[in-house]
N, CA, C and O atoms as a GROMACS GRO file, in nm:
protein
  508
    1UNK      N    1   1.493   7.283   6.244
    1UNK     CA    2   1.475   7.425   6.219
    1UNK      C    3   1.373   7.479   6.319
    1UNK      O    4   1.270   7.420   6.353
    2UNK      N    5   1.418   7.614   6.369
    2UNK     CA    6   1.338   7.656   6.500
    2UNK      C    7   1.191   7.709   6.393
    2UNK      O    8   1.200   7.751   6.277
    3UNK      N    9   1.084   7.694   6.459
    3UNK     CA   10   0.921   7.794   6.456
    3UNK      C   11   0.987   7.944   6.382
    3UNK      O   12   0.953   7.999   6.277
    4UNK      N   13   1.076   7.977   6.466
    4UNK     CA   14   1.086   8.122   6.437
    4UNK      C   15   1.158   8.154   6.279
    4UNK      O   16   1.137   8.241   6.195
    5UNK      N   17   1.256   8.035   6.287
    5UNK     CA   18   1.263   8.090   6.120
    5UNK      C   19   1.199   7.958   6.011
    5UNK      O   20   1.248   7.917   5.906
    6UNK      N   21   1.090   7.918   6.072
    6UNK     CA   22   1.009   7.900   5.920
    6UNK      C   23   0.892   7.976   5.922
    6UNK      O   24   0.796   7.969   5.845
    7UNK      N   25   0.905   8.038   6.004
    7UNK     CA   26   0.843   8.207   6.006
    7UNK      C   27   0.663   8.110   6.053
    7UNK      O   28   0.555   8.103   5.995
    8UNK      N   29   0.705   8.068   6.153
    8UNK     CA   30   0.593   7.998   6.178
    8UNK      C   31   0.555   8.043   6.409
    8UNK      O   32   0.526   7.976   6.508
    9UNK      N   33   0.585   8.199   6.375
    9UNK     CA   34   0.594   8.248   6.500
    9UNK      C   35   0.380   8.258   6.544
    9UNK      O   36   0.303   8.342   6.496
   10UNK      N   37   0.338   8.128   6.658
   10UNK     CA   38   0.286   8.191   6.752
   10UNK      C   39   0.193   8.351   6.764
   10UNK      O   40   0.229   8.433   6.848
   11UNK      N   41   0.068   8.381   6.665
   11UNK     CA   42   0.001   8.446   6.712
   11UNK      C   43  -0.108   8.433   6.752
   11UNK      O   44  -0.184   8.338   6.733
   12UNK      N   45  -0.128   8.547   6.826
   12UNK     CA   46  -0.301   8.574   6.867
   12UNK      C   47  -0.404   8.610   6.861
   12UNK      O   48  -0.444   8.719   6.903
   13UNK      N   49  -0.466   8.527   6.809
   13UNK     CA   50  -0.582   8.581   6.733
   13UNK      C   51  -0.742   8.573   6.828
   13UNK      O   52  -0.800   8.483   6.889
   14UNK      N   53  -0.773   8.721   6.800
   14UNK     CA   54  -0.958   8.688   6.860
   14UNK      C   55  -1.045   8.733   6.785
   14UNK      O   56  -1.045   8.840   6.725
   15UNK      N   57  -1.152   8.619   6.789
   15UNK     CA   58  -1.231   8.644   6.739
   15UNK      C   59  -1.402   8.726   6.814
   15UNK      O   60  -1.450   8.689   6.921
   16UNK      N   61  -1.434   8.786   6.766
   16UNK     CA   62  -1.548   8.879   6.832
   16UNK      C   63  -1.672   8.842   6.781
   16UNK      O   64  -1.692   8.885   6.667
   17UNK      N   65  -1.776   8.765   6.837
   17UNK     CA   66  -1.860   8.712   6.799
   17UNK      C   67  -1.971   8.833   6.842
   17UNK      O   68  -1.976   8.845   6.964
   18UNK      N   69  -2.050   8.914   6.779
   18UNK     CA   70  -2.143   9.000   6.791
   18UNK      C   71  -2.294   8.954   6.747
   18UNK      O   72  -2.381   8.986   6.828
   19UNK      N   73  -2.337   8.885   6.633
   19UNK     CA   74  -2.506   8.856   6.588
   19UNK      C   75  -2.528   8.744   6.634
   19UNK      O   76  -2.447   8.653   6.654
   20UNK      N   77  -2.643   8.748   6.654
   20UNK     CA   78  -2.725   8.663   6.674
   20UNK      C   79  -2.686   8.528   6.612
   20UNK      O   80  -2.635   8.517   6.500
   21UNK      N   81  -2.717   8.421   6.700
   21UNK     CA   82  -2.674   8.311   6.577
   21UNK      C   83  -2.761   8.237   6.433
   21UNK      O   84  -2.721   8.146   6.360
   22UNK      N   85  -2.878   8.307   6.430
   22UNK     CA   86  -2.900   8.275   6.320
   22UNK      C   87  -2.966   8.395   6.248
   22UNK      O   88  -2.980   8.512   6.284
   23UNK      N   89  -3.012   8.315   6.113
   23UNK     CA   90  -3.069   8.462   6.014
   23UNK      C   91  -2.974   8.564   5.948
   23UNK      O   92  -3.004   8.659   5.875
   24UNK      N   93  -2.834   8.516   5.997
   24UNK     CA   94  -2.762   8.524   5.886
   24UNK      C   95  -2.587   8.430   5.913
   24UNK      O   96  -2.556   8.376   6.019
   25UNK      N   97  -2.517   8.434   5.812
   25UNK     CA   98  -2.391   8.318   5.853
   25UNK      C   99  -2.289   8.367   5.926
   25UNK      O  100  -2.208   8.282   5.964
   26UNK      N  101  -2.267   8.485   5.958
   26UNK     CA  102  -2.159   8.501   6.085
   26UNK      C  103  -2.105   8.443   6.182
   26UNK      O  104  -1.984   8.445   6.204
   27UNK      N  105  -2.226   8.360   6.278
   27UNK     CA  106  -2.200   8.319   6.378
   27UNK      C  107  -2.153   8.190   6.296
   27UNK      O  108  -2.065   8.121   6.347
   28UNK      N  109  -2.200   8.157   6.181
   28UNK     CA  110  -2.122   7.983   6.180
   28UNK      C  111  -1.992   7.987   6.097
   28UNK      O  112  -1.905   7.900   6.091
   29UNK      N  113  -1.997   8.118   6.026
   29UNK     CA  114  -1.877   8.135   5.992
   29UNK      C  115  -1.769   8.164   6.041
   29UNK      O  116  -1.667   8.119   5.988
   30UNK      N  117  -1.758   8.268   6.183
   30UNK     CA  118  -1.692   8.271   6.270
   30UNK      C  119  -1.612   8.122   6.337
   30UNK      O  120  -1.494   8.113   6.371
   31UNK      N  121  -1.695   8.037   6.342
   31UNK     CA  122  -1.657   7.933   6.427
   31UNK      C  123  -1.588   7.866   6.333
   31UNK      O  124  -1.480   7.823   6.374
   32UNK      N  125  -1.617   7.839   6.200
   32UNK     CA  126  -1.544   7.771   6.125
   32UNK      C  127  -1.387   7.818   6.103
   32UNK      O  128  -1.293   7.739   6.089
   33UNK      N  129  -1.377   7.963   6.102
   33UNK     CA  130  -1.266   8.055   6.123
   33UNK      C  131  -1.206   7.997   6.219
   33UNK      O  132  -1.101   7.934   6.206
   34UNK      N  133  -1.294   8.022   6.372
   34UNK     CA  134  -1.162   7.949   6.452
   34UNK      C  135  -1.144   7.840   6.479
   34UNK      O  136  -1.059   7.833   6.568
   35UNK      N  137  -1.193   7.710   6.435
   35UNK     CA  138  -1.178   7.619   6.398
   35UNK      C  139  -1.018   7.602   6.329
   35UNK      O  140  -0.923   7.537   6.374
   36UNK      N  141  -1.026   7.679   6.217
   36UNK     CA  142  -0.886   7.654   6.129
   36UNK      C  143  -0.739   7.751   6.217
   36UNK      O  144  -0.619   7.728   6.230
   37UNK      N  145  -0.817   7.846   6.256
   37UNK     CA  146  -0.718   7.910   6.360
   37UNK      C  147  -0.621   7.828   6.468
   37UNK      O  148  -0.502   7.831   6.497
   38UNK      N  149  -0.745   7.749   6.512
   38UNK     CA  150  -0.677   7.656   6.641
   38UNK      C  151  -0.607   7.537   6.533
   38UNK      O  152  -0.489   7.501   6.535
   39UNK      N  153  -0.671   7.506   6.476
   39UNK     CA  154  -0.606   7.347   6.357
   39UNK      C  155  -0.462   7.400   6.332
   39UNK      O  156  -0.385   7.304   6.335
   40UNK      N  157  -0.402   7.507   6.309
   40UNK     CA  158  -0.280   7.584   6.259
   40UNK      C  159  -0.218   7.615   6.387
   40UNK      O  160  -0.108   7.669   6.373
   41UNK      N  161  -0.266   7.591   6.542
   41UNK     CA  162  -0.197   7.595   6.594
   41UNK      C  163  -0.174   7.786   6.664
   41UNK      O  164  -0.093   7.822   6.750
   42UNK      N  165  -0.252   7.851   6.610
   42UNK     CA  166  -0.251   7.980   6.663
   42UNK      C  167  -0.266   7.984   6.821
   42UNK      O  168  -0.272   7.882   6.889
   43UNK      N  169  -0.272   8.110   6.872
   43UNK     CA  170  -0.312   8.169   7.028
   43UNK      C  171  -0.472   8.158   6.991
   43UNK      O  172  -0.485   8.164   6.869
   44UNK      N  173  -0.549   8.149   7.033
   44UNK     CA  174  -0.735   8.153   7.017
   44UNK      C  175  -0.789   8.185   7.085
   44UNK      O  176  -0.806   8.097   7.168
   45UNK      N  177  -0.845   8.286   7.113
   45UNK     CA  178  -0.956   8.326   7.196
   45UNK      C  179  -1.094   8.347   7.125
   45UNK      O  180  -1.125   8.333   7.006
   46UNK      N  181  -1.170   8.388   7.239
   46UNK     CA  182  -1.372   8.409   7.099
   46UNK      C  183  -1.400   8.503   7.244
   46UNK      O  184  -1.357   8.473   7.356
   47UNK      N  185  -1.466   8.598   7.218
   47UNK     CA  186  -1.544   8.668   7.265
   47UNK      C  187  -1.682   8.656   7.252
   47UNK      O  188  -1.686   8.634   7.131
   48UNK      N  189  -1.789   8.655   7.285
   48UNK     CA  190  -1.930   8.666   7.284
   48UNK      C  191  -1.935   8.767   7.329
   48UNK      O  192  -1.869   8.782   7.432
   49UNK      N  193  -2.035   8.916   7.264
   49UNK     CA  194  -2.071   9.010   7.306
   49UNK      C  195  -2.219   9.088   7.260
   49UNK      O  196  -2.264   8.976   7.239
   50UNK      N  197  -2.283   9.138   7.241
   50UNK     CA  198  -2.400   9.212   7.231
   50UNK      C  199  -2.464   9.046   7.219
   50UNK      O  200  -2.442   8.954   7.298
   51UNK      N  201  -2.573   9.042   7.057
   51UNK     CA  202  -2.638   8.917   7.044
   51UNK      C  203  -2.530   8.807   7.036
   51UNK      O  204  -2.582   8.698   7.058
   52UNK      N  205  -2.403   8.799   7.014
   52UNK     CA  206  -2.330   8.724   7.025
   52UNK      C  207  -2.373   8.617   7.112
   52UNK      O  208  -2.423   8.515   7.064
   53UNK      N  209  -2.355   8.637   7.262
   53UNK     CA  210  -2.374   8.605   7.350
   53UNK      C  211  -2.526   8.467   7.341
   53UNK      O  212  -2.508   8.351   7.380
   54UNK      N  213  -2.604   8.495   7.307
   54UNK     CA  214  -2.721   8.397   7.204
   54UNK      C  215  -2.664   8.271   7.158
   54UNK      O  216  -2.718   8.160   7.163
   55UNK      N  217  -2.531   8.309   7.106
   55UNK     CA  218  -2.467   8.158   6.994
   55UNK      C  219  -2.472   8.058   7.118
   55UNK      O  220  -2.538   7.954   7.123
   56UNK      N  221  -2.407   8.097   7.194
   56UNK     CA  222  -2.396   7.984   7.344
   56UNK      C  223  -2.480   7.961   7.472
   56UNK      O  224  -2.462   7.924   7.588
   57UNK      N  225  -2.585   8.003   7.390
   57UNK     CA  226  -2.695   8.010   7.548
   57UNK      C  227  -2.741   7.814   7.501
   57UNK      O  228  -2.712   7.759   7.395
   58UNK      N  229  -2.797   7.768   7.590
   58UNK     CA  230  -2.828   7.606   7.666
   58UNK      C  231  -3.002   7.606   7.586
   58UNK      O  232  -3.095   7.686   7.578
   59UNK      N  233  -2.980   7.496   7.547
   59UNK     CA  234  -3.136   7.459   7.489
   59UNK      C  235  -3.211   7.501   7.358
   59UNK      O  236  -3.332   7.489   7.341
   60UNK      N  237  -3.095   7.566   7.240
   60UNK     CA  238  -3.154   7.598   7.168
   60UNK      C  239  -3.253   7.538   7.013
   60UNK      O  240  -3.208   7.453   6.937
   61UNK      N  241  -3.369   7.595   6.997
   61UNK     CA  242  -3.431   7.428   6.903
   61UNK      C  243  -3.464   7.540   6.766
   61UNK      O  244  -3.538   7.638   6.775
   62UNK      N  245  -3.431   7.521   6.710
   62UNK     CA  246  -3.404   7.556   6.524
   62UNK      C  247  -3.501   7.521   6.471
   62UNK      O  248  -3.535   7.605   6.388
   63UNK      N  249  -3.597   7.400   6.475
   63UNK     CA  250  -3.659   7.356   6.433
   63UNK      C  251  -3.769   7.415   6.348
   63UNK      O  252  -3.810   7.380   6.237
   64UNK      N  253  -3.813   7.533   6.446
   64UNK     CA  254  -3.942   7.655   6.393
   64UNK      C  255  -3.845   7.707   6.265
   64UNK      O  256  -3.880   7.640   6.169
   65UNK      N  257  -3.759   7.781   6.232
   65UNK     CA  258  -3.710   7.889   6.149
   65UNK      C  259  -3.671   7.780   6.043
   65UNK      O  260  -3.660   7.820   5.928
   66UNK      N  261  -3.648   7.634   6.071
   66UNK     CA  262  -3.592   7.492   5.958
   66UNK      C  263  -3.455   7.568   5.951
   66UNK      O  264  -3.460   7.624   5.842
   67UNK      N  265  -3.309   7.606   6.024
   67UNK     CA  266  -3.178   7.564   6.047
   67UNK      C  267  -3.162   7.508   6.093
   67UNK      O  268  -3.241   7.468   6.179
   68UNK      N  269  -3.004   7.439   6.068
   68UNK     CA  270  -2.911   7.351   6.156
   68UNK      C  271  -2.894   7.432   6.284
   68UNK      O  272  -2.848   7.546   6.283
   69UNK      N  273  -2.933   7.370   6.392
   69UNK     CA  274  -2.896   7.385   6.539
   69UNK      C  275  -2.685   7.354   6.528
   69UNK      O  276  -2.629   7.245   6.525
   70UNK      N  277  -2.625   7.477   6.526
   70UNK     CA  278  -2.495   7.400   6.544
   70UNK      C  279  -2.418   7.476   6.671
   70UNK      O  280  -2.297   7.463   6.654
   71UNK      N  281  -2.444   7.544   6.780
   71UNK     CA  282  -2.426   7.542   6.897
   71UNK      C  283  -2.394   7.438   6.984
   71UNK      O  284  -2.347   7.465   7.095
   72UNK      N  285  -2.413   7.320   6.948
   72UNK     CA  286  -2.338   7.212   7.031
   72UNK      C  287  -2.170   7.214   6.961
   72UNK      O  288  -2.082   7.190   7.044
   73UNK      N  289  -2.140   7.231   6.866
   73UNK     CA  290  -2.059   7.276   6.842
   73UNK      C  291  -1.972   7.344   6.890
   73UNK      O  292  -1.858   7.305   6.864
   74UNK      N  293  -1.982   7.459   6.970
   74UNK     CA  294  -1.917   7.506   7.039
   74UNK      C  295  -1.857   7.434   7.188
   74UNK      O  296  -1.788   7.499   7.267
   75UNK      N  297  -1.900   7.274   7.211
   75UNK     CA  298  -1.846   7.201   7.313
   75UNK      C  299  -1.707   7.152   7.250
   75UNK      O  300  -1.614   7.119   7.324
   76UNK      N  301  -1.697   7.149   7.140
   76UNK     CA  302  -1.583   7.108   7.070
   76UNK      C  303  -1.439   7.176   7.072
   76UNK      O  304  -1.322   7.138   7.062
   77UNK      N  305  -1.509   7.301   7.090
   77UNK     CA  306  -1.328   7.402   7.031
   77UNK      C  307  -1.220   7.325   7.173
   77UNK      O  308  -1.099   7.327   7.149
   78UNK      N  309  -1.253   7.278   7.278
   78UNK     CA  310  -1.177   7.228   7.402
   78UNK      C  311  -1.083   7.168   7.331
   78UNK      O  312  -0.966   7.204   7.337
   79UNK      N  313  -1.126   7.067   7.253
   79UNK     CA  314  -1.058   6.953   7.202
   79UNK      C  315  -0.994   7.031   7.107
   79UNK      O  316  -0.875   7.001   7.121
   80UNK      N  317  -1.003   7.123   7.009
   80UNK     CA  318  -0.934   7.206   6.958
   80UNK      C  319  -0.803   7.306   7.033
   80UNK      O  320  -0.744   7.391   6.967
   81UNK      N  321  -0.771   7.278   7.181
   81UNK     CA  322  -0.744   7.354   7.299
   81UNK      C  323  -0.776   7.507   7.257
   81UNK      O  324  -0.700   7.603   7.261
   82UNK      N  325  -0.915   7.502   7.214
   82UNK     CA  326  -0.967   7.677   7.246
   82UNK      C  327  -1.008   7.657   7.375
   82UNK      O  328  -1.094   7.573   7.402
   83UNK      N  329  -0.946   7.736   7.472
   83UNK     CA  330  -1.025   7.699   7.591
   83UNK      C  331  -1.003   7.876   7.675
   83UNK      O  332  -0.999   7.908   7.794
   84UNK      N  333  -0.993   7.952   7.557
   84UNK     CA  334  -0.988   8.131   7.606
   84UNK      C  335  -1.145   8.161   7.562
   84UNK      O  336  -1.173   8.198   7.448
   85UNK      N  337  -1.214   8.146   7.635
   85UNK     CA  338  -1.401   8.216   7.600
   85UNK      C  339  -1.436   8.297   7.697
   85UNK      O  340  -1.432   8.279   7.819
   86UNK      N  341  -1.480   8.412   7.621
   86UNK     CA  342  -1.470   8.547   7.710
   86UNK      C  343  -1.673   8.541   7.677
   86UNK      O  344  -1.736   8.487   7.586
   87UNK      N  345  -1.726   8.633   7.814
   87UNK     CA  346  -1.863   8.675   7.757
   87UNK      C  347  -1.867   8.829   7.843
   87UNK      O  348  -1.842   8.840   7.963
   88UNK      N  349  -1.910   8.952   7.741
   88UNK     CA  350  -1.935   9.039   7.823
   88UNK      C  351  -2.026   9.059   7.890
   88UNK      O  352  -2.141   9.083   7.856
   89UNK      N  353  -1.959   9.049   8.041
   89UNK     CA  354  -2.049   9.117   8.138
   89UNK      C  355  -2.193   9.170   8.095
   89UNK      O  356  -2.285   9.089   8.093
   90UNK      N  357  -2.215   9.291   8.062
   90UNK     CA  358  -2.277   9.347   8.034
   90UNK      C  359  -2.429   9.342   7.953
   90UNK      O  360  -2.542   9.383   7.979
   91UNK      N  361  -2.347   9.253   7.816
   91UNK     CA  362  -2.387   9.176   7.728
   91UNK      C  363  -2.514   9.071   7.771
   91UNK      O  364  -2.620   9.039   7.716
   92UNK      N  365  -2.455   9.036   7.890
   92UNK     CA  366  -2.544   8.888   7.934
   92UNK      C  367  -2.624   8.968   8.008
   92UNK      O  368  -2.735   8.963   7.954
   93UNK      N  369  -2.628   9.074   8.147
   93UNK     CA  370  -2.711   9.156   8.222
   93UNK      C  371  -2.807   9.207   8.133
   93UNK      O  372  -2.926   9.204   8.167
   94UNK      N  373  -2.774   9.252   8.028
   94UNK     CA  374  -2.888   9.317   7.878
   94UNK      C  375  -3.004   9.236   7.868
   94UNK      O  376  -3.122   9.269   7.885
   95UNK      N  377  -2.950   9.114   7.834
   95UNK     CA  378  -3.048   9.055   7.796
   95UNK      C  379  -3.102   8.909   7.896
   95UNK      O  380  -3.144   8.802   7.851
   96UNK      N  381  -3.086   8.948   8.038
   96UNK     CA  382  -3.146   8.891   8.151
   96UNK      C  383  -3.059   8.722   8.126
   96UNK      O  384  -3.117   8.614   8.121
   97UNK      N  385  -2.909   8.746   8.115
   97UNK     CA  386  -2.875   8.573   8.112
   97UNK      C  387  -2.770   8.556   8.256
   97UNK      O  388  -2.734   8.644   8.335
   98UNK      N  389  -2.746   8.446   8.255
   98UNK     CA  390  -2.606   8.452   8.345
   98UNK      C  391  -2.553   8.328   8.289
   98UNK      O  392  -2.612   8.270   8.199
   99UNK      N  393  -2.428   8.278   8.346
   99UNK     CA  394  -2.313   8.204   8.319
   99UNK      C  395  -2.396   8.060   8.313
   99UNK      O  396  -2.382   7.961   8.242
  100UNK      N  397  -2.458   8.081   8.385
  100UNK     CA  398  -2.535   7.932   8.380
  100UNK      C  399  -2.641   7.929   8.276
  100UNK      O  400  -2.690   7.816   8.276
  101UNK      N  401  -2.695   8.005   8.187
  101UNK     CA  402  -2.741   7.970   8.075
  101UNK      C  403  -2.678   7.914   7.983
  101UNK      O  404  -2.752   7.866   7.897
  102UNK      N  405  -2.564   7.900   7.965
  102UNK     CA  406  -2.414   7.863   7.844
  102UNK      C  407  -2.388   7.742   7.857
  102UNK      O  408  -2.389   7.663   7.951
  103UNK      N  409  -2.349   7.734   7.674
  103UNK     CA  410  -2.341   7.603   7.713
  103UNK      C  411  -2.226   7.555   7.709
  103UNK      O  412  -2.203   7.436   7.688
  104UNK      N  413  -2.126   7.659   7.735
  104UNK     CA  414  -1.989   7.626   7.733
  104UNK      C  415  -1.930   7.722   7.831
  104UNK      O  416  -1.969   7.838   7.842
  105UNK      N  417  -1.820   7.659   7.910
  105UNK     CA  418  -1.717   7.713   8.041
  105UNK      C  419  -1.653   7.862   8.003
  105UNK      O  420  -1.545   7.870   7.943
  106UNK      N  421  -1.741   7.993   8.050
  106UNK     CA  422  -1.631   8.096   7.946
  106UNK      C  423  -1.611   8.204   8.076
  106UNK      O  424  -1.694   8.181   8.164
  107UNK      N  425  -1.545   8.284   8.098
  107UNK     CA  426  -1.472   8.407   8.202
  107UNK      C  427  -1.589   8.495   8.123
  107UNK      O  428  -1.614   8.512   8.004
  108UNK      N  429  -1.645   8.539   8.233
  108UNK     CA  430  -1.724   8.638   8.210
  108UNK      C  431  -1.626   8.841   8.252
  108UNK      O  432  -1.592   8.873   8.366
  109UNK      N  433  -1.614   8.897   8.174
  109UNK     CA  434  -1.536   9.016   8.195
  109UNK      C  435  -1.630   9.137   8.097
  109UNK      O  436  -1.699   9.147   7.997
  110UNK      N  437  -1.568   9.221   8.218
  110UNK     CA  438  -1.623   9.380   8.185
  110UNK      C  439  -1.600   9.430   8.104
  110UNK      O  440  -1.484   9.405   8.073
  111UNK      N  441  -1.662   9.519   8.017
  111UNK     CA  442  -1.626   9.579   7.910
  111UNK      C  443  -1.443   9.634   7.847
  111UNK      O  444  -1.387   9.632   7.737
  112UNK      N  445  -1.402   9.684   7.996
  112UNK     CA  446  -1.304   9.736   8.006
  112UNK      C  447  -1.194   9.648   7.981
  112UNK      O  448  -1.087   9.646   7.920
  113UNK      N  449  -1.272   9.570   8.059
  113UNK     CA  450  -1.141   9.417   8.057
  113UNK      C  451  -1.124   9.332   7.914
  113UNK      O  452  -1.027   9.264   7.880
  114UNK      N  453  -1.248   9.356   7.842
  114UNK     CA  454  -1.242   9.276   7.714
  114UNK      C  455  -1.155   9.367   7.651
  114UNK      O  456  -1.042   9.321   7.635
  115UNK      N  457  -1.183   9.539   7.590
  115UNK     CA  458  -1.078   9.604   7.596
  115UNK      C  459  -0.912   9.554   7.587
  115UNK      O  460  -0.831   9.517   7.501
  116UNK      N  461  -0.922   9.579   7.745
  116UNK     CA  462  -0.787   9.550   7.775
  116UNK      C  463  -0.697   9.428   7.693
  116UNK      O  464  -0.596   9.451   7.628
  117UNK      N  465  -0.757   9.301   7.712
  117UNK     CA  466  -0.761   9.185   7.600
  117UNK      C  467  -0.727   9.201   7.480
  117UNK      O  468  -0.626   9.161   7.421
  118UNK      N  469  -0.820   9.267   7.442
  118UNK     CA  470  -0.816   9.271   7.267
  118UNK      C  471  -0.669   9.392   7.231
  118UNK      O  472  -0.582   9.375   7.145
  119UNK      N  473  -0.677   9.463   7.290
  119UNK     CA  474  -0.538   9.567   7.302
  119UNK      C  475  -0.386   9.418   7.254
  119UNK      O  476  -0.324   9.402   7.148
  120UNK      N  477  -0.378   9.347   7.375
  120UNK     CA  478  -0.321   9.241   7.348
  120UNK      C  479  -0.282   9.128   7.275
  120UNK      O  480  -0.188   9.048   7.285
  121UNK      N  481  -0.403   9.144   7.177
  121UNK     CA  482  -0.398   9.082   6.974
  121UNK      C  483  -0.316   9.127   6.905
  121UNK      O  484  -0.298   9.248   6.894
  122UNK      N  485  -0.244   9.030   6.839
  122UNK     CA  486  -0.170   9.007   6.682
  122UNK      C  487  -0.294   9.024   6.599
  122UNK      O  488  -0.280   9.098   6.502
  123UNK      N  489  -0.378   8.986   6.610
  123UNK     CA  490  -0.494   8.973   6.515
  123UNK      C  491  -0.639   8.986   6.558
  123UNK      O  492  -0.662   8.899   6.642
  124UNK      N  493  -0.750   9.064   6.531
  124UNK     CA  494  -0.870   9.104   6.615
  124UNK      C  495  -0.933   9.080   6.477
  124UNK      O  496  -0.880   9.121   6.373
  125UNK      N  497  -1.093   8.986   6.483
  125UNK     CA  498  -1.177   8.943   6.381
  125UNK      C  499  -1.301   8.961   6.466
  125UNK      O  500  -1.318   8.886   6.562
  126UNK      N  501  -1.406   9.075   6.431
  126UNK     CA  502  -1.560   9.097   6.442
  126UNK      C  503  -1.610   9.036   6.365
  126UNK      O  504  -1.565   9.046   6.250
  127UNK      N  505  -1.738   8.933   6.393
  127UNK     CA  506  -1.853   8.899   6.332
  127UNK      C  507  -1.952   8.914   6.365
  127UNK      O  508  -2.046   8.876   6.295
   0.00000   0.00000   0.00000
């Protein structure tokens, strides 16, 4: 039986990662989201944008505030084949980062272009 009629059609889903990653559960809830997204076999993408962008910066220590550090985490979604990670432009210039602060491989794009992207979703999820 084809995908298409066990109604098991191929969408695309993104997710929009916006807070900070800690001080509240968004950012780990997000990931757990696409976690099950990719496990099911969906289209996957993640955006990082405003504090978003924070979840994946290199070196982060939890230790002071007593959370789980789970940003290494995000080396994982590969093996999940999430391998669509967007960071806005903009986002990272704000707050003095570049591509090489991250701790994961992501296309850095312009506002316009994330836009453009998300236009292109079956399914669009802000956190």
């Amino acid at each position: 039986m084809s995908e298409e009629m066990m109604g098991g059609d191929i969408k695309k889903f993104m997710y929009v990662n916006r807070k900070a990653p800690h001080g509240t559960v968004y950012a780990l809830e997000s990931l757990e989201v696409v976690l099950i997204g990719a496990a099911f076999e969906q289209d996957v993408s993640v955006v990082f944008m405003d504090d978003g962008v924070f979840e994946i910066v290199k070196g982060q220590d939890t230790t002071g505030i007593q959370t789980k550090n789970f940003s290494n985490t995000y080396k994982a979604l590969e093996m999940y084949d999430v391998e669509k990670l967007y960071v806005a432009k903009e986002s990272l210039e704000q707050r003095g980062l570049t591509e090489e602060d991250l701790i994961v491989d992501v296309e850095v794009k312009t506002a316009a272009e994330l836009g453009a992207l998300m236009e292109e979703q079956d399914v669009l999820l802000s956190f």
